[in-house]
DRENMARRO-274310 format. One record per residue (C-alpha): residue in three letters; residue number from 1; x, y, z. Coordinates in pm, 1 decimal. Layout:
REM residues N
ala/NUM/X/Y/Z
...
//
This chain:
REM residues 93
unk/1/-528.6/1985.4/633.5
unk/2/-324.6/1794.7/841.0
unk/3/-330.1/1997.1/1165.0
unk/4/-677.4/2040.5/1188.5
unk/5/-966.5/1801.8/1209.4
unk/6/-1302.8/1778.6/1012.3
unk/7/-1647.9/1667.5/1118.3
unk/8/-1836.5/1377.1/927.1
unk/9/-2147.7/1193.3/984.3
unk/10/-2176.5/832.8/1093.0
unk/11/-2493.3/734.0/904.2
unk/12/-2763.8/483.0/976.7
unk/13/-2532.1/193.3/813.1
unk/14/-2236.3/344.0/1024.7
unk/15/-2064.5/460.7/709.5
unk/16/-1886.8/756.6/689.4
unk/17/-1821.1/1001.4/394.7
unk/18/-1426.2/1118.9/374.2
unk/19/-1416.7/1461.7/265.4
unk/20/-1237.5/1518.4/-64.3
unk/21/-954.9/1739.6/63.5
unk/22/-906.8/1432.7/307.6
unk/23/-846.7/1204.5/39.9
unk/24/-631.8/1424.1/-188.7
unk/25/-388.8/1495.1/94.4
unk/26/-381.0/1117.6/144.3
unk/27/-362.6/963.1/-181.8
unk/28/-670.9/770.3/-172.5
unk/29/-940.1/693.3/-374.7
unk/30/-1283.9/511.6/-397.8
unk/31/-1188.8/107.0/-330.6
unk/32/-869.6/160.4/-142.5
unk/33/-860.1/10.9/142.9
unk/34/-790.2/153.2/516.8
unk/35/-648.6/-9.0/789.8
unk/36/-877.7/112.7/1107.5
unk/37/-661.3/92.0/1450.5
unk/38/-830.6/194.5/1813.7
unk/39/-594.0/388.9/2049.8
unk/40/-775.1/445.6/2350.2
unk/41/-1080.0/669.7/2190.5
unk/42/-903.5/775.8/1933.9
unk/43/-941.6/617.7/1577.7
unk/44/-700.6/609.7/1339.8
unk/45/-724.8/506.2/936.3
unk/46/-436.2/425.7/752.6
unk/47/-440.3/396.9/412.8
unk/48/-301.3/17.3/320.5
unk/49/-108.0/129.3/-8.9
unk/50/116.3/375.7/258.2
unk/51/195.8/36.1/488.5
unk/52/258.2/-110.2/146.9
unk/53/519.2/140.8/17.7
unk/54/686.1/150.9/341.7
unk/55/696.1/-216.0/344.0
unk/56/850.1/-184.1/8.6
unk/57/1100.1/103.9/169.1
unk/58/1226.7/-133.6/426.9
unk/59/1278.9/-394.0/199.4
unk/60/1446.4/-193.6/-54.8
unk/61/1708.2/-63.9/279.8
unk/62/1755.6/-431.0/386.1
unk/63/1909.2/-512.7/39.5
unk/64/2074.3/-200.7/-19.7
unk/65/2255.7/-290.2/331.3
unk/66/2379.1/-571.0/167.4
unk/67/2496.8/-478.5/-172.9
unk/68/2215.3/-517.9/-367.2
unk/69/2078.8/-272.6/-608.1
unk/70/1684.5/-216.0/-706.6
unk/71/1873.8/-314.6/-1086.6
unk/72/1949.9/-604.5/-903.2
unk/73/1654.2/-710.9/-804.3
unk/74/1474.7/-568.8/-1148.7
unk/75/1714.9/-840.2/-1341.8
unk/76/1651.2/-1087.4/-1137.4
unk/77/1278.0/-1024.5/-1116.1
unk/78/1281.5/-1039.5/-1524.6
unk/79/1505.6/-1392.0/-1509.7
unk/80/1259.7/-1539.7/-1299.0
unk/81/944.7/-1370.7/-1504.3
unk/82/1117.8/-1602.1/-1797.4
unk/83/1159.9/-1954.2/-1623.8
unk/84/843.1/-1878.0/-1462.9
unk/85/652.1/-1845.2/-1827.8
unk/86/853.8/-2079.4/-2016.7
unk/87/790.0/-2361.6/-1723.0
unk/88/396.7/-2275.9/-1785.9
unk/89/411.6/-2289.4/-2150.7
unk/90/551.3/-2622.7/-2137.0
unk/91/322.1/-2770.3/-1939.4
unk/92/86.0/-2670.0/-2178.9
unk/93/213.3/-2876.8/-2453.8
//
């Protein structure tokens, strides 16, 4: 579906209904949220999770540049998960 275009309706609430083979191509589903950009008179939707992941991309190439591994990070992450829950469970007490 990529190359060619579909029609949809704008209704009376100006809502529009994505056709299923639209959102199986894309990887969305009902609640996701799309980014909606003007170019001229041409709208575009971008599904938020794909700038997310290619956030996540970028950020995984700007450690891997400098020497760090996604293990790395996955230790750390799991360190800091720890001192994170044992600071909260002693301000409980």
């Amino acid at each position: 579906m990529s190359s060619r275009g579909t029609d949809v309706v704008v209704r009376p609430k100006r809502q529009v209904t994505i056709p299923r083979e639209v959102c199986e191509e894309l990887g969305i589903a009902p609640g996701d949220t799309l980014e909606l950009v003007v170019e001229g008179s041409v709208l575009k939707a971008t599904p938020r999770k794909s700038k997310a992941l290619d956030a996540v991309e970028e950020i995984r190439e700007a450690f891997g540049r400098y020497g760090v591994s996604e293990q790395d990070l996955l230790k750390e992450a799991r360190r800091a998960r720890r001192e994170i829950t044992r600071e909260r469970g002693s301000e409980r007490q």
